[in-house]
Backbone bond lengths (Angstrom), bond angles and torsions (degrees), N, CA, C in turn:
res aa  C-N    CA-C-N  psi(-1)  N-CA   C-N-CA  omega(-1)  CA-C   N-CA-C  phi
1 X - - - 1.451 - - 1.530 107.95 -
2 X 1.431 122.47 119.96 1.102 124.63 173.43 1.863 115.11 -83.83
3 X 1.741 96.53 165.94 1.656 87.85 -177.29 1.282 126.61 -53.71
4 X 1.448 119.70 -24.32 1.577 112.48 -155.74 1.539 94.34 -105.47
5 X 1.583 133.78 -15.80 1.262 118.35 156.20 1.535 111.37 -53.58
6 X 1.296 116.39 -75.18 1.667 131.34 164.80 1.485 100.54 -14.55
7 X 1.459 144.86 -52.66 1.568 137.95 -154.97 1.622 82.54 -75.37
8 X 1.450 101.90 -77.82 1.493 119.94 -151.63 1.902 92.73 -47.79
9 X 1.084 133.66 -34.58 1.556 130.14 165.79 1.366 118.65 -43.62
10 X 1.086 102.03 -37.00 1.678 126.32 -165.51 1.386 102.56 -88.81
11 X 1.613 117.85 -45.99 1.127 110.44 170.98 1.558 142.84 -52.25
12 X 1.363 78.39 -61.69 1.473 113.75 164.39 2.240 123.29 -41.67
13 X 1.264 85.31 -42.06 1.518 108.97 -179.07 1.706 104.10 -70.61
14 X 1.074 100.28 -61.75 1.600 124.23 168.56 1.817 108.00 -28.94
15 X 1.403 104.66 -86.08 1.157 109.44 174.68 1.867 128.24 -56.47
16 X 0.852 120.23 -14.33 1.249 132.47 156.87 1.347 122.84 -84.98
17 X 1.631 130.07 -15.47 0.868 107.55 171.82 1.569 103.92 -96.07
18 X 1.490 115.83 -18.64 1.762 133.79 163.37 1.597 112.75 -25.94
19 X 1.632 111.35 -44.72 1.369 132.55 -153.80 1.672 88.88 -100.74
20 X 0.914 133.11 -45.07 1.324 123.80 -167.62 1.833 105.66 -92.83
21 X 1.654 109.32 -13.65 1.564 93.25 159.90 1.570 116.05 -85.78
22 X 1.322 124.08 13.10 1.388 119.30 -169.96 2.005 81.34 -123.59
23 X 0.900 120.95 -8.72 1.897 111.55 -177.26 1.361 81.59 -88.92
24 X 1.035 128.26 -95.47 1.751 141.19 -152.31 1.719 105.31 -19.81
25 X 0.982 115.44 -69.84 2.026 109.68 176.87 1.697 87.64 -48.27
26 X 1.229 129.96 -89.30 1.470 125.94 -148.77 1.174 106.86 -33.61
27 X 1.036 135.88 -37.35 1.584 145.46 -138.09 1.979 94.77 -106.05
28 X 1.253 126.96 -35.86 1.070 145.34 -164.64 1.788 94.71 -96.39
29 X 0.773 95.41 -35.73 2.242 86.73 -178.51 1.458 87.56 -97.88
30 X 1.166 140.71 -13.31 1.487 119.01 176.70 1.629 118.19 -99.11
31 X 1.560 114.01 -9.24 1.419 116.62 169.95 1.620 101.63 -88.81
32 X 1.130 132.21 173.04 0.820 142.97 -176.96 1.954 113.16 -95.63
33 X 0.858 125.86 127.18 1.303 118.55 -179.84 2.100 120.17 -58.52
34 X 0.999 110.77 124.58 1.857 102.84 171.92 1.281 110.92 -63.95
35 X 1.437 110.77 162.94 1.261 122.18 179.55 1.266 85.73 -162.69
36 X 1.910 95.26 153.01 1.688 122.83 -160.50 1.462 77.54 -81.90
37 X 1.303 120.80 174.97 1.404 146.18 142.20 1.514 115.14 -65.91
38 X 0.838 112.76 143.72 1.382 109.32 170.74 1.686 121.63 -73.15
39 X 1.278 120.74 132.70 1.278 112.05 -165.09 1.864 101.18 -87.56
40 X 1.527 116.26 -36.69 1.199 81.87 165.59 1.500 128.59 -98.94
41 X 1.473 119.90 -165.66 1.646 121.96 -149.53 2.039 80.66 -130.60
42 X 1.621 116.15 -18.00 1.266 79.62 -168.18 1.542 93.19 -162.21
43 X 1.278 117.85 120.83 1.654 117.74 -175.65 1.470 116.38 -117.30
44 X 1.220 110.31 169.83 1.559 102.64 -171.79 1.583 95.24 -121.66
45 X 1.465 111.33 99.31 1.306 137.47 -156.22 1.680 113.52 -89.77
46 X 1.414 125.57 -6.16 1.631 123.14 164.64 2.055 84.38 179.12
47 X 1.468 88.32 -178.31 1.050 112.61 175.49 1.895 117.40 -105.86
48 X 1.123 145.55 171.13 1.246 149.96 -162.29 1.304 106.44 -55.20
49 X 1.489 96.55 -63.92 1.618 105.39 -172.92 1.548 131.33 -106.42
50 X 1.537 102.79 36.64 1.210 135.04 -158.89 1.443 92.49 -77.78
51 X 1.519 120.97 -62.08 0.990 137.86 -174.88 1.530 130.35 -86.09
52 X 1.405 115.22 111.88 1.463 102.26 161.87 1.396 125.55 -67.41
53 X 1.711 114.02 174.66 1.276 120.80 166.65 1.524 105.66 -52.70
54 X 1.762 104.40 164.38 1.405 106.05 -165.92 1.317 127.79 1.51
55 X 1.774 108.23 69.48 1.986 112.28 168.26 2.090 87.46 -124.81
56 X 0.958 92.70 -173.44 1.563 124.18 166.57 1.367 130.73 -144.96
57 X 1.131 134.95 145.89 1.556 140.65 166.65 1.122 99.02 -109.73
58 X 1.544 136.46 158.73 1.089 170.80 55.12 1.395 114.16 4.35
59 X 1.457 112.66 108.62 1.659 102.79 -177.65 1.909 86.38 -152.64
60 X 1.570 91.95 161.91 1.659 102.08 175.75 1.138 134.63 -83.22
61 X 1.442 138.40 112.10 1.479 140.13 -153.43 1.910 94.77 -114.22
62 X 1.171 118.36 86.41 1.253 116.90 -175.42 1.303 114.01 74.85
63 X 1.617 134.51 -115.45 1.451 142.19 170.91 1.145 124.46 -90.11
64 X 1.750 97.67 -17.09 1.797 89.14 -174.45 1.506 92.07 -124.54
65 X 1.570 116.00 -176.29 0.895 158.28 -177.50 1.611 125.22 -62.67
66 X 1.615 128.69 109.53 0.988 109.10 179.81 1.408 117.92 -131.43
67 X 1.447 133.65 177.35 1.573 114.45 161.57 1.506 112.30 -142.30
68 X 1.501 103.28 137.59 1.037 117.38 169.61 1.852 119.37 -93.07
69 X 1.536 102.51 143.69 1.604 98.86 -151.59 1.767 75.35 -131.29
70 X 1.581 114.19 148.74 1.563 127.57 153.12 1.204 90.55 -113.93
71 X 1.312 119.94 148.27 1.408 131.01 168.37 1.428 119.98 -105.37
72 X 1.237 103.46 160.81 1.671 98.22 -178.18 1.637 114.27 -36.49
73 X 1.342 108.99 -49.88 1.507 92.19 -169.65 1.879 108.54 -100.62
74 X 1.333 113.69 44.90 1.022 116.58 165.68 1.646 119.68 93.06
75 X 1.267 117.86 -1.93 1.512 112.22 -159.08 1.578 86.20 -109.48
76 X 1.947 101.59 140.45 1.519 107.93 -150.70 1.753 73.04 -109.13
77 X 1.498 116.57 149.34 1.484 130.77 -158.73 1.458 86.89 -140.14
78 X 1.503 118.65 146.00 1.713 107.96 155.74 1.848 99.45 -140.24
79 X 1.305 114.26 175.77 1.465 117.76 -162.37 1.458 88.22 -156.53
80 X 1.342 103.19 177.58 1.492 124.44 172.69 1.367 82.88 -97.60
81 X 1.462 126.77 146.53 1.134 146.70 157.11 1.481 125.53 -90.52
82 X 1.526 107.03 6.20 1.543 116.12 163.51 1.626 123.05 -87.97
83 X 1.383 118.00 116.14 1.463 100.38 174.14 1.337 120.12 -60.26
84 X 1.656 113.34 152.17 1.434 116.96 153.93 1.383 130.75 -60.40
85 X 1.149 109.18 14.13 1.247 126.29 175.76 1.271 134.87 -72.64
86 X 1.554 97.43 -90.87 1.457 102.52 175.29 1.792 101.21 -154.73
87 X 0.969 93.48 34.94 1.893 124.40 156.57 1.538 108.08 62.72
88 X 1.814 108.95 44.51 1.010 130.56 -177.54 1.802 107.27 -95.23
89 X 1.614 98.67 155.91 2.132 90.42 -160.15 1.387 61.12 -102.53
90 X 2.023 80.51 147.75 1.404 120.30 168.77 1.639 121.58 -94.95
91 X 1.087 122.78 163.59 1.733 105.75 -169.64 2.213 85.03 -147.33
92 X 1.417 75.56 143.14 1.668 94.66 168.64 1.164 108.14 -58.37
93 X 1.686 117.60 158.19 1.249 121.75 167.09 1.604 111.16 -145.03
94 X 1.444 108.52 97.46 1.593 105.11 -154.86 1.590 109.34 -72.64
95 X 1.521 110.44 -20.20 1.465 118.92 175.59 1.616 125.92 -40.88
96 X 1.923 90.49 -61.75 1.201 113.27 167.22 1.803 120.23 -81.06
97 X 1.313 123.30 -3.41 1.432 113.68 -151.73 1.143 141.52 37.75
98 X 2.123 103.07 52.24 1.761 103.82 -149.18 1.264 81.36 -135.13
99 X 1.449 113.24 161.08 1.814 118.18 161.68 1.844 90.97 -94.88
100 X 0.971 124.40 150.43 1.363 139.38 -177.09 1.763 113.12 -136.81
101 X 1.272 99.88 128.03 1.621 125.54 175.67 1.128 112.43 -104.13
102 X 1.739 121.14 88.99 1.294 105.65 168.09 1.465 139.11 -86.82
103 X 1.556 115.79 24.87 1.124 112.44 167.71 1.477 115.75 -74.36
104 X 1.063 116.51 -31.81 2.041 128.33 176.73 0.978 102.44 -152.92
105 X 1.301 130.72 42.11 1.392 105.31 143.16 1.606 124.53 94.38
106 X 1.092 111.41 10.22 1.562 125.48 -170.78 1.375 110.25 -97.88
107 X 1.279 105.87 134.42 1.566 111.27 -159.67 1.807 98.05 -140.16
108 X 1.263 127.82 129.16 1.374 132.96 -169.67 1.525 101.29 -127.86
109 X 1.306 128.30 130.80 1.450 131.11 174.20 1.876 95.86 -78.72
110 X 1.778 105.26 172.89 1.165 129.95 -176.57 2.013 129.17 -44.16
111 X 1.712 79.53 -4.62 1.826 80.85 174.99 1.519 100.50 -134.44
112 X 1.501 113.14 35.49 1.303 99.54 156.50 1.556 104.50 102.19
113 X 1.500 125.51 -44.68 1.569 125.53 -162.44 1.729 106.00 -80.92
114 X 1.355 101.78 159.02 1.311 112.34 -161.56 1.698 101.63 -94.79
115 X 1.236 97.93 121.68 1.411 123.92 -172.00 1.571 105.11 -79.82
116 X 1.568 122.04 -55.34 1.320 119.02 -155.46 1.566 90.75 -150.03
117 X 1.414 127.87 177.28 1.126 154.82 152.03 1.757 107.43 86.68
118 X 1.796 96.42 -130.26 1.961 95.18 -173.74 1.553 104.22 -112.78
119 X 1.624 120.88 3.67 1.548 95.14 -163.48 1.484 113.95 -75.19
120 X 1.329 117.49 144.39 1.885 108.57 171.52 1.133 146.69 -6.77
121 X 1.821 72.07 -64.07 1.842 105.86 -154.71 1.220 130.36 -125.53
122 X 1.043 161.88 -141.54 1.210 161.59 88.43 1.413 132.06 -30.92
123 X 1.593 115.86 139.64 1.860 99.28 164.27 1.339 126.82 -73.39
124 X 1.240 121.86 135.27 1.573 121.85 179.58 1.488 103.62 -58.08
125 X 1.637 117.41 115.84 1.151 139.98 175.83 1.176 106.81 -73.60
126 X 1.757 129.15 139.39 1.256 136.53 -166.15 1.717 114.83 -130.92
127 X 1.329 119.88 123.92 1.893 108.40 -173.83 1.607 85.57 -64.03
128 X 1.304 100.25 153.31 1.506 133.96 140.77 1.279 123.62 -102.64
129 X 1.508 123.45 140.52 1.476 127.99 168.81 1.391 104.18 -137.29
130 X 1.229 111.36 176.63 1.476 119.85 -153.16 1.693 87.02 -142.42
131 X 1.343 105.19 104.29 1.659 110.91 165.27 1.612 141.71 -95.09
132 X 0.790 112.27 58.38 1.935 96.04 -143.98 1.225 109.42 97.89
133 X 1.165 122.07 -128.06 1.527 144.46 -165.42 1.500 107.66 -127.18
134 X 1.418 112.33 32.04 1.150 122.06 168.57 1.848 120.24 -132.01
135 X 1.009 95.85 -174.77 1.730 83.75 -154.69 2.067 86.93 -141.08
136 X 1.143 124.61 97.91 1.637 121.18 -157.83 2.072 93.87 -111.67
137 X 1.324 94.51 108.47 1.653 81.63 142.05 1.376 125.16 -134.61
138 X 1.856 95.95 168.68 1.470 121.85 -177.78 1.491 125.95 -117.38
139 X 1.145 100.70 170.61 1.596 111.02 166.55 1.497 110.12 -68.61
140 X 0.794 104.11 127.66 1.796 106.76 171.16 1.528 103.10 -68.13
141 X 1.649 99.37 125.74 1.689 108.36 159.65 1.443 133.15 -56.29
């Protein structure tokens, strides 16, 4: 192998790997990130009187993030607490009666649909049941 094969190898190598450190991020913020499933189907997410009228908890539904909401007039609601966004946790807002995304701005009323901002979709809506003195949610069938 002479030198100027050897450069132009070098070159060549160089710039291709140049192009593929500037692809890899682009390519990575434009797919969407995976996420496990949740392994369980059903958690026991507060207790009765855990919650006041219009508050929320934040509690863990498998790996991610969820919230449980009472509403003013008593009816206990739960959501995924991940936006459709860009998989930022959402937080109640009892002022407004809104789930709120403060990474941009995404704001979803009481059944989940997207009220304002960039997210897609909707939040994955979750049953609640009331056991005893426990407060259980699930995946919807």
């Amino acid at each position: 192998m002479n030198r100027r094969r050897f450069i132009n190898l070098f070159l060549g190598g160089s710039f291709f790997a140049t192009i593929a450190a500037f692809l890899y991020p682009v390519i990575n913020y434009i797919l969407p990130p995976k996420q496990a499933e949740a392994v369980q189907k059903k958690v026991a997410a507060a207790k009765v009187g855990d919650l006041a009228p219009n508050a929320a908890k934040i509690f863990k539904f498998g790996s991610s993030p969820a919230v449980l909401i009472n509403t003013q007039e008593g009816k206990l609601l739960a959501f995924s607490a991940v936006c459709t966004h860009l998989t930022c946790t959402v937080t109640y807002e009892a002022d407004t009666g809104t789930l709120y995304c403060p990474c941009h701005n995404g704001r979803f009323d009481l059944s989940g649909s997207v009220i304002s901002g960039p997210p897609p979709r909707p939040l994955e809506a979750y049953d609640v049941e009331v056991v005893g003195d426990d407060i259980f949610v699930s995946k919807k069938a």
